[in-house]
Backbone bond lengths (Angstrom), bond angles and torsions (degrees), N, CA, C in turn:
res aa  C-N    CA-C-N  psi(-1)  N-CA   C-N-CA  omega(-1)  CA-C   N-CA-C  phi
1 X - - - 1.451 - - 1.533 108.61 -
2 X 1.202 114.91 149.79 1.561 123.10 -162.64 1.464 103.64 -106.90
3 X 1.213 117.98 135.36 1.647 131.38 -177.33 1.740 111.31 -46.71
4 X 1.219 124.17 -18.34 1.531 134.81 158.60 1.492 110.18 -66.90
5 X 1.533 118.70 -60.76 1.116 119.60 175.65 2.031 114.56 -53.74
6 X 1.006 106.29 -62.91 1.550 109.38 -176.37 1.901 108.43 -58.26
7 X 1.318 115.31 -35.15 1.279 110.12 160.90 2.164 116.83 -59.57
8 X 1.276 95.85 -51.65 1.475 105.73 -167.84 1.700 86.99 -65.92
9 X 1.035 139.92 9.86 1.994 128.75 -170.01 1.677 93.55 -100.26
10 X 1.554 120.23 -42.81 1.410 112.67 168.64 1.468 145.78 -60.37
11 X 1.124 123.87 97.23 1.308 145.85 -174.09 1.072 114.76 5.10
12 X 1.201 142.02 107.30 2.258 149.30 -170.24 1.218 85.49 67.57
13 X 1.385 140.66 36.75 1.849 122.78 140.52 1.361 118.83 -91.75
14 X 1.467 127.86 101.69 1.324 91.13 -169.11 1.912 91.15 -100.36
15 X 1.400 107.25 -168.43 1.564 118.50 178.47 1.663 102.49 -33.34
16 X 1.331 112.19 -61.60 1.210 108.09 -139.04 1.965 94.65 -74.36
17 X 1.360 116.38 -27.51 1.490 126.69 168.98 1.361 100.79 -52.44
18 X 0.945 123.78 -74.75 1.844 140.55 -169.58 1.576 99.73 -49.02
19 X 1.533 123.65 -56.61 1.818 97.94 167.75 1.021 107.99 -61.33
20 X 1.151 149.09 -60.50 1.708 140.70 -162.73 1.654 98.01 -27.70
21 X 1.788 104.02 -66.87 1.262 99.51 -166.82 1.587 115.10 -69.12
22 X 1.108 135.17 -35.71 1.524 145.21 171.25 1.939 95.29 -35.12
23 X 1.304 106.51 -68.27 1.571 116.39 179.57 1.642 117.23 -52.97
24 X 1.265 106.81 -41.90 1.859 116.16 145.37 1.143 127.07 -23.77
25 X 1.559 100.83 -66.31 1.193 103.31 -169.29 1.519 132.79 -97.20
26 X 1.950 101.77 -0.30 1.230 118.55 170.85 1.626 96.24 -76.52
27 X 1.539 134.75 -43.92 1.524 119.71 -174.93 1.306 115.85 -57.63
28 X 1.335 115.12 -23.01 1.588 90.70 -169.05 1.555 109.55 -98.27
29 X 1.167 98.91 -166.76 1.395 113.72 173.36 1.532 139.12 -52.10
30 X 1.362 143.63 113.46 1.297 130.71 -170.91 1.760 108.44 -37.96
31 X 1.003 117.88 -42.17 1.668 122.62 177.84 1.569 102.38 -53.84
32 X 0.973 131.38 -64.60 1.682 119.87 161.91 1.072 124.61 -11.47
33 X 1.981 122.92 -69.67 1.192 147.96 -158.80 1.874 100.30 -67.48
34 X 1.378 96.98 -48.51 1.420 115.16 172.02 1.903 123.86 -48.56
35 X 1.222 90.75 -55.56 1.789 111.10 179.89 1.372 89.20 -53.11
36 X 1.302 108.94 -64.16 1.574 119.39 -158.71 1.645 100.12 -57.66
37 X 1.028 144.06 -54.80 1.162 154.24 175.80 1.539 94.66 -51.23
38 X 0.872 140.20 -84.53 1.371 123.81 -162.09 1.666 124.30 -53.44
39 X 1.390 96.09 -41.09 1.453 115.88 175.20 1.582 95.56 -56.95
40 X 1.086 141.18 -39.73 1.482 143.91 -174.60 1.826 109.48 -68.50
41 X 1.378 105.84 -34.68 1.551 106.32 -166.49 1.458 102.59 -98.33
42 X 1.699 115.38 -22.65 1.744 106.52 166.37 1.574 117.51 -68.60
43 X 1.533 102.21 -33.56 1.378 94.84 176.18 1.783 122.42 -57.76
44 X 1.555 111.96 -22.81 1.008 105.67 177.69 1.792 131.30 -112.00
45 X 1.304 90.18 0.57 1.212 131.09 152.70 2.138 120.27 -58.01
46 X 1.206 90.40 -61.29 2.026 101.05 -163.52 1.277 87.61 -111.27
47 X 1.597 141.80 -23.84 1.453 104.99 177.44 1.476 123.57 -126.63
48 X 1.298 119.55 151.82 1.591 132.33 -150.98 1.495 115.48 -139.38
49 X 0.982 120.00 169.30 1.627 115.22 175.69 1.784 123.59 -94.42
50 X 0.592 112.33 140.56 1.718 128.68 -163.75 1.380 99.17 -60.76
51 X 1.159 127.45 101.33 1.730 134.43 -178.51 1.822 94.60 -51.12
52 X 1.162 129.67 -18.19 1.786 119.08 -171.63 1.304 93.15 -110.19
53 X 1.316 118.62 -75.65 1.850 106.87 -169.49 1.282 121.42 -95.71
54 X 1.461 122.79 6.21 1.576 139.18 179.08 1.464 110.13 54.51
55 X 1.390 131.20 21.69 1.090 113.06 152.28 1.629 128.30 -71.50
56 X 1.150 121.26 157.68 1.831 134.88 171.23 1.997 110.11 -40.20
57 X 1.343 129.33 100.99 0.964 109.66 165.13 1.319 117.40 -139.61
58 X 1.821 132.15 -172.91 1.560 106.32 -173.14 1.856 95.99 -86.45
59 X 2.167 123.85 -11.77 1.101 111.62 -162.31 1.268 97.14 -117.56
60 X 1.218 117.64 170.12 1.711 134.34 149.10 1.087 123.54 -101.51
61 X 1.474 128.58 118.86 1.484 129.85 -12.45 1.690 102.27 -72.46
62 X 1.428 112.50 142.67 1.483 121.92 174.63 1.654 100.25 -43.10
63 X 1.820 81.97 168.24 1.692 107.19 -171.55 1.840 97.28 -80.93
64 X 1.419 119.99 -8.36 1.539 117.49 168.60 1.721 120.27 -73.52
65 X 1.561 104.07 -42.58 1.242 117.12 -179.03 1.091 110.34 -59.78
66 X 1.830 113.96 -48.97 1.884 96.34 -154.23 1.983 88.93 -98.14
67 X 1.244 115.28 1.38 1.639 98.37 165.72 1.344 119.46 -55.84
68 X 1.383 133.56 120.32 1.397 162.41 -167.50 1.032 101.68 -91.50
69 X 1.579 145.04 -35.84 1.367 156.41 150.13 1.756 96.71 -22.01
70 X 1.524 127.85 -52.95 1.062 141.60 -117.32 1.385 94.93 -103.41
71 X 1.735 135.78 142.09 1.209 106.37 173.70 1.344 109.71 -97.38
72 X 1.325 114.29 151.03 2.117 107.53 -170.89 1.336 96.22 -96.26
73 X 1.431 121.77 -29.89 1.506 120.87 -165.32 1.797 96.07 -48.67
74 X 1.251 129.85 -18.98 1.619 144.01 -142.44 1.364 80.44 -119.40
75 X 1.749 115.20 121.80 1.580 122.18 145.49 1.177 91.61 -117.67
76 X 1.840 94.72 164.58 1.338 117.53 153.28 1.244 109.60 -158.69
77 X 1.523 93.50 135.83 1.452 103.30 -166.35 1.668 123.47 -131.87
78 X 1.430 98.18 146.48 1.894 104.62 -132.28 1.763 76.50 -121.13
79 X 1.631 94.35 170.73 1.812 107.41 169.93 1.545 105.35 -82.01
80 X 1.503 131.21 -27.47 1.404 117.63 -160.94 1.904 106.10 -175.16
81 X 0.926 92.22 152.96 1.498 103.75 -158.85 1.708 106.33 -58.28
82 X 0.998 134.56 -21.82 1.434 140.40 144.30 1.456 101.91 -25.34
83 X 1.034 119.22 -72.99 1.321 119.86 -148.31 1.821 102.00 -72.18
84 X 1.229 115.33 -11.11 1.139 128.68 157.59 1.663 112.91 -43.09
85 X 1.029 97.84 -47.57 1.555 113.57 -156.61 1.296 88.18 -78.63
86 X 1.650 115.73 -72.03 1.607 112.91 -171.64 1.451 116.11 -39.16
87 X 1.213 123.64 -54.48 1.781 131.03 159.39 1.706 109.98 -24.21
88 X 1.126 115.65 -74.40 0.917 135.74 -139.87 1.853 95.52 -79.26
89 X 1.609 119.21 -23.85 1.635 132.44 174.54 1.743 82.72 -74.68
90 X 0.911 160.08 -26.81 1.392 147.17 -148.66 1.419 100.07 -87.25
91 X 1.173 121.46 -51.97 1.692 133.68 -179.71 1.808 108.26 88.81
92 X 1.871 98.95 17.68 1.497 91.46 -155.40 2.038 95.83 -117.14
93 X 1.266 111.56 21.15 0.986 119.53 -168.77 1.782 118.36 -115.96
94 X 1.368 123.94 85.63 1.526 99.04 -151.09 2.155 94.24 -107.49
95 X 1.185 102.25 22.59 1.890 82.70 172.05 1.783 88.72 -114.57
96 X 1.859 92.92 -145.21 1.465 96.12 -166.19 1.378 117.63 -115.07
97 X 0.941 129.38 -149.63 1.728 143.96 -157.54 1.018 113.73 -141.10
98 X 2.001 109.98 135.35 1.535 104.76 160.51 1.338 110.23 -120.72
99 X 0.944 140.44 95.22 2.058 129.27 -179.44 1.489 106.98 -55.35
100 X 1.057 95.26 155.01 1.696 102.21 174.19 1.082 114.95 -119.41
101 X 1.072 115.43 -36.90 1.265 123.39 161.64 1.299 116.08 112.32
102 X 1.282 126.06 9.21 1.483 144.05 -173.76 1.597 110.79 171.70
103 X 1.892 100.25 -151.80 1.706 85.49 168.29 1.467 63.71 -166.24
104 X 1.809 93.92 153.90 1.683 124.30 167.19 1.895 113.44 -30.87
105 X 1.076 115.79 113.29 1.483 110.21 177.45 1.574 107.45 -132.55
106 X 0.957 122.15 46.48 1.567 122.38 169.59 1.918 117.62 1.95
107 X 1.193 102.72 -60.41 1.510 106.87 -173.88 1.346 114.33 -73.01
108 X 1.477 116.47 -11.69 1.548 147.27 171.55 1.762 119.05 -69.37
109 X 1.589 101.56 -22.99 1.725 113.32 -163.79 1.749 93.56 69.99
110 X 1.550 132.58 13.47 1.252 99.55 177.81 1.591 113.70 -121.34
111 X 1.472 107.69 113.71 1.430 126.24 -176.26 1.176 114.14 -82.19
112 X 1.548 119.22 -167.18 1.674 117.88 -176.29 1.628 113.08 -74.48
113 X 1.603 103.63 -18.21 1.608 97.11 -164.09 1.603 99.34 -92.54
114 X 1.342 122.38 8.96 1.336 117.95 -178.03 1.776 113.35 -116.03
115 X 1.164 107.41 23.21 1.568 147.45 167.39 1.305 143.47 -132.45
116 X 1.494 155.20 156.35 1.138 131.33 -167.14 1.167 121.73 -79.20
117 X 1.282 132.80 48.59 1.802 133.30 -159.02 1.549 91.88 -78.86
118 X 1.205 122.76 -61.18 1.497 134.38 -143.26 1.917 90.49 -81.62
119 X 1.078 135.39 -39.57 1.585 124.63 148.06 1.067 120.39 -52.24
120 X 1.543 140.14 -45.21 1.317 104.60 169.43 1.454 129.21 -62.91
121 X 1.396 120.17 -32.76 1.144 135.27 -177.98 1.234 110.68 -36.14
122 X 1.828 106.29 -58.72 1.402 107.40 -176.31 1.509 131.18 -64.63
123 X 1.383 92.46 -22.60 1.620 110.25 -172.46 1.541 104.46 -70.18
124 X 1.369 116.67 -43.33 1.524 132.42 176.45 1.122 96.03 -55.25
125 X 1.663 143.67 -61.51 1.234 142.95 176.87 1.325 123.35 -57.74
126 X 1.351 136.49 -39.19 1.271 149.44 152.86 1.420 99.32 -7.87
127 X 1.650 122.24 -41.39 1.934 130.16 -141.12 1.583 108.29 66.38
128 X 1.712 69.79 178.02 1.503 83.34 -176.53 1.173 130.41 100.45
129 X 1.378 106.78 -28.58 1.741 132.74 -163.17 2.091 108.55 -97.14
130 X 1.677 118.20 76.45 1.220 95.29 166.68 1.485 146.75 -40.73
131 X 1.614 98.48 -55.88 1.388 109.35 -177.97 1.648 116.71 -136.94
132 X 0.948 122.56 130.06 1.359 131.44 -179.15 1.914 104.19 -102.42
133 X 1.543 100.64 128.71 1.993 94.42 -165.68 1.972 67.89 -135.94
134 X 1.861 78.64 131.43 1.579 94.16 172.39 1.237 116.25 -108.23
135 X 1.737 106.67 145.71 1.793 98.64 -158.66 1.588 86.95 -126.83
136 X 1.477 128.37 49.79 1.364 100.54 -173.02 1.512 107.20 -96.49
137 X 1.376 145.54 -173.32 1.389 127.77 -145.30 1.638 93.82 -108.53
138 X 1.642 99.12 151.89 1.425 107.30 175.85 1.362 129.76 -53.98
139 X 1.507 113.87 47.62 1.573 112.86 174.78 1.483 124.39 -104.75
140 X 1.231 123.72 175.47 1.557 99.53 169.37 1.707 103.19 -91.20
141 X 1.243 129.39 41.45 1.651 137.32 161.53 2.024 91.80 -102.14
142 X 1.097 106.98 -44.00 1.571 117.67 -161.70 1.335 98.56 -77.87
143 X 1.029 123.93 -56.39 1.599 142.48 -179.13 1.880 93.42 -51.50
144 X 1.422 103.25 -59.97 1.876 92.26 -172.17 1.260 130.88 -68.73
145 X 1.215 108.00 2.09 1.654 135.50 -170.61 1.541 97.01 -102.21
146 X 1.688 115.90 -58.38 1.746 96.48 -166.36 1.673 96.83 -82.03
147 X 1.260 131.15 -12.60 1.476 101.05 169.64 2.041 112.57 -81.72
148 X 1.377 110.68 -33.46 1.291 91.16 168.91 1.869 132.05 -63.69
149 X 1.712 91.67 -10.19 1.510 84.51 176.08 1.770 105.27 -106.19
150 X 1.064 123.86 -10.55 1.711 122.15 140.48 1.460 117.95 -33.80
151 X 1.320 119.55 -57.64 1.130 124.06 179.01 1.485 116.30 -56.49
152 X 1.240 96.89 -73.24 1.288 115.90 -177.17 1.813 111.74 -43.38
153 X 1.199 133.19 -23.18 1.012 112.56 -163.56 2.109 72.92 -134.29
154 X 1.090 122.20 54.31 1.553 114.69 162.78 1.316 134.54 -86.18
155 X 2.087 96.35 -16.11 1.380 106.90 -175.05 1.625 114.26 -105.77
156 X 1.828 105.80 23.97 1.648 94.12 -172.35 1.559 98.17 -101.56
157 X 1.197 105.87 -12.73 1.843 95.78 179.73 1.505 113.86 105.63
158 X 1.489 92.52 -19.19 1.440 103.20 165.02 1.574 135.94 -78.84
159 X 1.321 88.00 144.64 2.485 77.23 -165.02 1.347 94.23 -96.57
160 X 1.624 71.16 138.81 1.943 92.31 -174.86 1.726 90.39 -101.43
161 X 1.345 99.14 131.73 1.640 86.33 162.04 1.674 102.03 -147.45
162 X 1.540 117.25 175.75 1.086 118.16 -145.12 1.818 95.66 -124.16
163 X 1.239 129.90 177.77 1.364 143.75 -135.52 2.082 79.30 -119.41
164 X 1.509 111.06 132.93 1.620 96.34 -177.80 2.027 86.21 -75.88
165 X 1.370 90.61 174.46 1.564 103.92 167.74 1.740 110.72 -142.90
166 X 1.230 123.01 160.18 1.208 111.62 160.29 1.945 97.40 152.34
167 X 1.293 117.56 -152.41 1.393 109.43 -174.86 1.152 123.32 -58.31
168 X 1.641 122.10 143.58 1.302 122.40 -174.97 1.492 99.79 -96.69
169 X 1.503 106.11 147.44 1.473 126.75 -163.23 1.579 90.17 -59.25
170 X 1.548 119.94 161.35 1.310 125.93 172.27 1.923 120.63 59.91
171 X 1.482 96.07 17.03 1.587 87.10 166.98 1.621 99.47 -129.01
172 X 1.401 86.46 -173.24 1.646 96.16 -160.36 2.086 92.86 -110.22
173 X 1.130 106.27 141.77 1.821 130.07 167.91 1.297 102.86 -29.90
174 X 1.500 104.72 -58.95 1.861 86.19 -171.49 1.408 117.35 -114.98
175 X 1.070 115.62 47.47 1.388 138.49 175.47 2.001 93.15 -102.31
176 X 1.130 113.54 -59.99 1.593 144.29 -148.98 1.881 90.70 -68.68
177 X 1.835 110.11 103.34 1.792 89.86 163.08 1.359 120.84 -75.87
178 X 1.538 85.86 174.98 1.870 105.94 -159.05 1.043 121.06 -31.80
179 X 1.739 102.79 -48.51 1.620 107.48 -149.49 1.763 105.89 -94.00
180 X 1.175 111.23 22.88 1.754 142.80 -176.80 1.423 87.20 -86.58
181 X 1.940 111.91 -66.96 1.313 123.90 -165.06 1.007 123.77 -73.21
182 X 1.330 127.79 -33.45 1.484 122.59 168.52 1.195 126.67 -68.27
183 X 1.667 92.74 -25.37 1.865 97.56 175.21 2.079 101.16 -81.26
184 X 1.296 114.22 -41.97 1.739 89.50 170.51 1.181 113.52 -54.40
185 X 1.974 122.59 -51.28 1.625 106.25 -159.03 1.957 110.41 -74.70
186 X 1.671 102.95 7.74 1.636 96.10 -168.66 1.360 96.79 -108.87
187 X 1.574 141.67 -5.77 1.242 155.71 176.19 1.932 103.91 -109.70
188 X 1.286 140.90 13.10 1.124 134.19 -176.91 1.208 106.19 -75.22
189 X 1.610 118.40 147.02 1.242 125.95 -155.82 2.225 86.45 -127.10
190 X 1.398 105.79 161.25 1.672 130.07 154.29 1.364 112.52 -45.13
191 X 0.933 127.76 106.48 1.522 145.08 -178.57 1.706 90.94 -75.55
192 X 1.335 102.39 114.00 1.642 115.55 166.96 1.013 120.55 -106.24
């Protein structure tokens, strides 16, 4: 396989991205090609998934989990360890994380047991756990996931609640499609 191809295999690369970078990486320097190469084999080398909330970290259990700062009674739970990250740039998030590691896709073959549903469950049961707030993304893959895990966790007493959605700050009404708008005017909150 050709260094275009193995570039173009990573997710939003397509061909014509993957030569750019192939042609990148033929200008520079063998020390480049090198860095890059190593930097590629530590990553898979030193980092692993978090035996408690399965996000990407260099320890077991991550430096999120065993922070005590942090409140645990508080999950939130995302499709993939990315979204870890995006959370975590906000500075507005102070408990912990569960990854799932995907989200429900029926037309996909991918159900709850081929994701972390049945770990959170337990973890929710474990105690301890006030509120669980689901952040998985506004799709109908994201959407079929936080109502099956609504369900799924309806009988612990614990409140499930969900991520608001609706217009993004700095755009304009009729720029914004529908189903953006019905989800702000059907999620609108008391103006304080």
């Amino acid at each position: 396989m050709t260094l275009v191809d193995r570039l173009a295999s990573f997710p939003g690369v397509g061909r014509k991205s993957a030569l750019r970078m192939a042609l990148y990486i033929m200008r520079t320097p063998r020390e480049f090609a090198q860095a890059m190469s190593e930097a590629l084999l530590a990553v898979k080398d030193r980092i692993a998934f978090c035996s408690q909330c399965g996000t990407l970290a260099e320890q077991d259990p991550c430096p999120i989990c065993t922070d005590q700062r942090r409140d645990h009674s508080l999950i939130c739970v995302v499709e993939e360890p990315g979204d870890v990250i995006a959370l975590e740039r906000t500075g507005g998030w102070s408990g912990v994380y569960h990854v799932l590691g995907g989200a429900i896709a029926p037309l996909d073959g991918i159900g709850p047991d081929q994701i972390h549903c049945e770990q959170l469950n337990q973890r929710v049961r474990r105690g301890g756990v006030k509120e669980v707030v689901v952040a998985t993304n506004p799709t109908s893959e994201g959407e079929t996931t936080a109502l099956y895990l609504a369900r799924m966790l309806q009988d612990t007493g614990v409140r499930v609640t969900r991520i608001a959605r609706g217009v993004p700050m700095g755009s304009d009404l009729e720029l914004v499609d529908e189903t953006t708008l019905q989800q702000a005017l059907a999620g609108r909150g008391e103006m304080k």
